[in-house]
N, C-alpha and C positions, 0 to 999 in steps of 0.2 A: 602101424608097424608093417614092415615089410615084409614081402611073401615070398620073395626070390632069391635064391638061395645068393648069387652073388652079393644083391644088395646087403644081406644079413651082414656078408663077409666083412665086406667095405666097411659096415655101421661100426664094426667089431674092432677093423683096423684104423678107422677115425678116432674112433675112443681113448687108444692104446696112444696116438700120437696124439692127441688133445692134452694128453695126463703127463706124458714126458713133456709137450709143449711149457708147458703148464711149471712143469717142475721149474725145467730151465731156466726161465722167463724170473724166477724166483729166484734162483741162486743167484743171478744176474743183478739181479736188485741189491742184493747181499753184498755182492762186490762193491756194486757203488757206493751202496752206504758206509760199508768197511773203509774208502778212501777220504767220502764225507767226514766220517767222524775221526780218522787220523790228523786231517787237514783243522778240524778245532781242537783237535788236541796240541796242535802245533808239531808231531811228529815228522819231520821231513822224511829220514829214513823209513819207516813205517807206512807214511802216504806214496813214497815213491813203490815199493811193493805193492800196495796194491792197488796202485793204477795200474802198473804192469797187469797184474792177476787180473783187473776188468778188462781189459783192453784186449786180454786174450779171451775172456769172457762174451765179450760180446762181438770179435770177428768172427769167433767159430757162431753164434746166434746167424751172424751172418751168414756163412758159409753151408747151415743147416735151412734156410730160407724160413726161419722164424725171425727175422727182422732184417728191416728195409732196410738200403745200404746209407740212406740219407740218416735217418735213425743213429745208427750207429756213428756217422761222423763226425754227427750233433755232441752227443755223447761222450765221443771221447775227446773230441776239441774241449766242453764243457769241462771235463771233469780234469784235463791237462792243463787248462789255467788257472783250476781252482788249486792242484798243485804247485804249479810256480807260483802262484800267491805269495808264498810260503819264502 
């Protein structure tokens, strides 16, 4: 455990952003999955929603430097042709 009063601070403020990390990274999965399971439902309009809603999803992950920009292009290439599948 740390003894210094700054390192305390830091441990305190790593924590707080591990836990939003953390959240994020979750909802972010949600969205995928949200367009995954449109796209077997055969929903077009419903899957094209929420690829929109990932895609905003995961630039702002981006834009927050909780994921790498290759990540993210993987991603949303992936999940834009599982749309046009469709």
């Amino acid at each position: 455990m740390a003894n210094i009063k700054q390192q305390i601070k830091r441990n305190k403020t790593n924590e707080k952003r591990r836990l939003r990390n953390q959240s994020f990274k979750s909802s972010v999965k949600s969205a995928i999955k949200a367009v995954e399971v449109a796209v077997s439902a055969q929903d077009k309009e419903k899957a094209a929603n929420a690829l929109s809603f990932a895609h905003k999803k995961l630039d702002k992950g981006q834009a927050k430097g909780i994921f790498h920009k290759n990540f993210v292009a993987r991603h949303k290439s992936q999940l834009t042709k599982l749309v046009n599948s469709l």
